[in-house]
N, C-alpha and C positions, 0 to 999 in steps of 0.2 A: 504494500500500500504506500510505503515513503516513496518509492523508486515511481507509481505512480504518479503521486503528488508534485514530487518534484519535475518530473516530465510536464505537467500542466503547468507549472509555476514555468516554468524555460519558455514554453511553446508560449505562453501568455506574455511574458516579457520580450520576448523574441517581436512579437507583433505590435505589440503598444508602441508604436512611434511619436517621439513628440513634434506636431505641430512650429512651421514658422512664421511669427506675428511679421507684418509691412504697416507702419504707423506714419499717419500724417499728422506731423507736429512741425511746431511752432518755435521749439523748443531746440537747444544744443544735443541733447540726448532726450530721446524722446521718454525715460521713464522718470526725467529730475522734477521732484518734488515742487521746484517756483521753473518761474520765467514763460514765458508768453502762452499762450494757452488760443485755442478756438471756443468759444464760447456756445453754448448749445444754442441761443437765439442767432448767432453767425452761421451753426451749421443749420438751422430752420428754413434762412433766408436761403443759404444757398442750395437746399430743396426746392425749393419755390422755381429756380431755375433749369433743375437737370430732372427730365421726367425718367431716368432710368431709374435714378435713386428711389425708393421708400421707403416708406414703414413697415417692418417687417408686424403686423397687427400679430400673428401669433404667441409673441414676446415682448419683452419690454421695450417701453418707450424709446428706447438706446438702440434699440437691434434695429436695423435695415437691410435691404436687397438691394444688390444694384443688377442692374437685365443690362448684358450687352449683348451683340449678336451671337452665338453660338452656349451663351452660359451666361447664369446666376452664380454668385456670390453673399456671402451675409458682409456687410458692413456693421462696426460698432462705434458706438461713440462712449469714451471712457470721462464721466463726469470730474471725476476727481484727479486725472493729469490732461483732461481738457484737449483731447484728443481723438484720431480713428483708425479705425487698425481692420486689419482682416487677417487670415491664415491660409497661407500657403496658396497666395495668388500665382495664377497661370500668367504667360507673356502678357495677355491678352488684357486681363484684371488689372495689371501694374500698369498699364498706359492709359487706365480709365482713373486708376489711383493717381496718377502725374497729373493730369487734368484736371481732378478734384481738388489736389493739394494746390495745382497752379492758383485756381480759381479762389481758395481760399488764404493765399498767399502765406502758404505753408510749405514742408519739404517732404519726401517720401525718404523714410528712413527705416532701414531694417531693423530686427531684433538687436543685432550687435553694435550698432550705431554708425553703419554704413550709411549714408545718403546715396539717393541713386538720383544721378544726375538726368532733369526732367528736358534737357538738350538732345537725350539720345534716342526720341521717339520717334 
Protein backbone atom coordinates (compact mmCIF):
# COMPACT_ATOMS: atom_id res chain seq x y z
CA UNK A 1 0.00 0.00 0.00
CA UNK A 2 3.07 2.64 0.79
CA UNK A 3 4.67 1.77 -2.64
CA UNK A 4 1.03 2.52 -3.95
CA UNK A 5 0.75 5.75 -2.35
CA UNK A 6 3.77 6.86 -3.16
CA UNK A 7 3.30 6.03 -6.99
CA UNK A 8 0.17 8.46 -6.73
CA UNK A 9 1.91 11.11 -4.71
CA UNK A 10 4.94 11.17 -7.90
CA UNK A 11 2.38 10.71 -10.61
CA UNK A 12 0.36 13.63 -8.98
CA UNK A 13 3.24 15.82 -8.43
CA UNK A 14 4.78 14.97 -11.70
CA UNK A 15 1.59 16.76 -13.33
CA UNK A 16 0.75 19.64 -11.04
CA UNK A 17 2.52 22.33 -13.17
CA UNK A 18 2.70 25.79 -11.90
CA UNK A 19 1.06 28.39 -13.96
CA UNK A 20 2.99 31.68 -15.47
CA UNK A 21 1.32 35.06 -14.35
CA UNK A 22 1.91 38.21 -17.44
CA UNK A 23 0.83 41.40 -15.23
CA UNK A 24 0.01 44.89 -16.55
CA UNK A 25 1.46 47.29 -14.03
CA UNK A 26 2.23 50.56 -13.60
CA UNK A 27 4.70 49.75 -11.23
CA UNK A 28 8.93 48.95 -11.35
CA UNK A 29 8.16 45.39 -10.34
CA UNK A 30 4.82 44.44 -10.67
CA UNK A 31 4.37 42.80 -7.20
CA UNK A 32 5.86 46.13 -4.83
CA UNK A 33 3.62 46.84 -2.27
CA UNK A 34 3.42 51.30 -3.37
CA UNK A 35 4.02 53.08 -6.44
CA UNK A 36 1.61 53.65 -9.23
CA UNK A 37 -1.17 51.54 -9.54
CA UNK A 38 -4.27 51.29 -12.27
CA UNK A 39 -7.18 52.18 -10.53
CA UNK A 40 -10.36 49.95 -10.98
CA UNK A 41 -12.43 53.20 -12.06
CA UNK A 42 -9.29 53.47 -14.94
CA UNK A 43 -9.75 49.83 -15.75
CA UNK A 44 -13.85 50.49 -15.85
CA UNK A 45 -13.31 53.29 -18.30
CA UNK A 46 -11.12 51.41 -20.36
CA UNK A 47 -13.83 48.76 -20.75
CA UNK A 48 -16.07 51.04 -22.00
CA UNK A 49 -13.61 51.09 -24.99
CA UNK A 50 -12.49 47.53 -25.82
CA UNK A 51 -15.75 45.38 -26.57
CA UNK A 52 -13.42 42.13 -26.23
CA UNK A 53 -12.81 42.66 -22.75
CA UNK A 54 -15.75 41.64 -19.99
CA UNK A 55 -17.19 40.71 -17.06
CA UNK A 56 -16.55 37.49 -16.47
CA UNK A 57 -20.50 37.48 -14.52
CA UNK A 58 -19.71 33.84 -13.29
CA UNK A 59 -17.10 35.25 -10.61
CA UNK A 60 -16.10 38.01 -9.18
CA UNK A 61 -16.27 41.57 -9.87
CA UNK A 62 -12.38 41.28 -10.72
CA UNK A 63 -12.58 38.33 -13.11
CA UNK A 64 -12.90 39.15 -16.96
CA UNK A 65 -12.64 37.48 -20.56
CA UNK A 66 -11.09 38.98 -23.08
CA UNK A 67 -12.42 37.17 -26.93
CA UNK A 68 -9.83 37.41 -29.53
CA UNK A 69 -10.02 35.77 -32.66
CA UNK A 70 -9.33 32.06 -32.31
CA UNK A 71 -9.48 32.10 -28.17
CA UNK A 72 -10.80 33.36 -24.78
CA UNK A 73 -8.61 34.06 -21.94
CA UNK A 74 -9.60 35.17 -18.06
CA UNK A 75 -8.22 38.42 -17.29
CA UNK A 76 -7.92 39.63 -13.45
CA UNK A 77 -7.78 42.76 -11.82
CA UNK A 78 -5.63 42.46 -8.41
CA UNK A 79 -7.21 45.30 -6.09
CA UNK A 80 -4.69 45.40 -3.65
CA UNK A 81 -1.38 45.88 -6.15
CA UNK A 82 -3.68 47.74 -8.55
CA UNK A 83 -3.04 45.64 -11.34
CA UNK A 84 -3.89 42.73 -14.21
CA UNK A 85 -2.50 39.62 -14.97
CA UNK A 86 -3.44 36.59 -16.77
CA UNK A 87 -1.74 32.85 -16.83
CA UNK A 88 0.01 31.44 -19.37
CA UNK A 89 -0.91 33.73 -22.22
CA UNK A 90 -0.54 32.35 -25.92
CA UNK A 91 1.46 34.64 -28.74
CA UNK A 92 -1.72 35.72 -29.51
CA UNK A 93 -3.06 36.83 -25.63
CA UNK A 94 0.38 38.82 -25.06
CA UNK A 95 -0.37 41.21 -28.16
CA UNK A 96 -3.84 41.92 -26.91
CA UNK A 97 -2.00 42.27 -23.23
CA UNK A 98 0.58 45.04 -25.00
CA UNK A 99 -2.45 46.97 -26.40
CA UNK A 100 -4.21 46.94 -23.15
CA UNK A 101 -1.21 47.88 -21.06
CA UNK A 102 -0.45 50.51 -24.01
CA UNK A 103 -3.91 51.82 -23.75
CA UNK A 104 -3.78 52.00 -20.12
CA UNK A 105 -0.33 53.56 -20.15
CA UNK A 106 1.04 50.68 -18.23
CA UNK A 107 3.92 47.99 -19.11
CA UNK A 108 3.46 44.15 -19.72
CA UNK A 109 5.74 42.52 -17.23
CA UNK A 110 6.33 38.94 -16.58
CA UNK A 111 6.30 36.82 -13.25
CA UNK A 112 10.13 37.48 -12.99
CA UNK A 113 10.16 41.06 -13.67
CA UNK A 114 10.82 40.99 -17.38
CA UNK A 115 9.05 43.73 -19.31
CA UNK A 116 8.22 42.76 -22.78
CA UNK A 117 8.89 45.34 -24.95
CA UNK A 118 5.37 46.55 -26.53
CA UNK A 119 7.66 47.61 -29.84
CA UNK A 120 7.99 44.19 -30.96
CA UNK A 121 4.30 43.43 -32.14
Amino acid sequence: MRTFISLMLLFASASALAGYDIHITRKPFWADESGPIITFEQWKAYLSTDPQVVRDTANSPEDFMVSIPGESFPLWYNPELGELYTKNPSDEAITKLREISRDLDAKLQGDDGEFMDSSSD
